[in-house]
N, C-alpha and C positions, 0 to 999 in steps of 0.2 A: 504494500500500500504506500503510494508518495504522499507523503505530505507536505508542503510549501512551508517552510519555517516563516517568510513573511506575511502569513495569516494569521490572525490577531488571537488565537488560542494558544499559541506560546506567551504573551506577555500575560495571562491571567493564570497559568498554570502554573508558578511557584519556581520556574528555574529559568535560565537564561539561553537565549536561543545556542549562544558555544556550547551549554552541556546539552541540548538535547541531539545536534549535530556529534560530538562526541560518544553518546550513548549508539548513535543512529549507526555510527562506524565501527561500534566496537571500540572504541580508545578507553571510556569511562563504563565504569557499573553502576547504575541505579540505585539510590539509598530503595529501602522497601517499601516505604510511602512513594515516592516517583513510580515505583515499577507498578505499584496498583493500581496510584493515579491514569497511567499509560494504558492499562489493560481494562479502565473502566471506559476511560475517553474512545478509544477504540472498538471496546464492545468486544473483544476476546479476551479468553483464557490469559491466565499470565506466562504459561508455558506455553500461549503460540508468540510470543514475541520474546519471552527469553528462554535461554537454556543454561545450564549449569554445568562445565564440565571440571572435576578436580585437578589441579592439576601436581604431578608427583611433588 
């Protein structure tokens, strides 16, 4: 799904358009408030937009 960071639901959503663009890349992880925030705004599960892998 694209979404346009210059659409006005970034500035009401509690973080700044660099960390959602870094979340979007993979560079940051999401505190666990943002990641439900994310998965409510979108209307999916929170494991269809993140996954968790351990690493060693």
């Amino acid at each position: 799904m694209a979404v346009t960071l210059g659409s006005g639901w970034v500035a009401g959503f509690g973080v700044s358009r660099q960390s959602v663009n870094a979340i979007g890349t993979g560079k940051f992880d999401p505190s666990l408030p943002v990641a439900f925030r994310l998965a409510l705004l979108f209307e999916l599960p929170i494991e269809d937009i993140f996954s968790f892998e351990p690493t060693p």
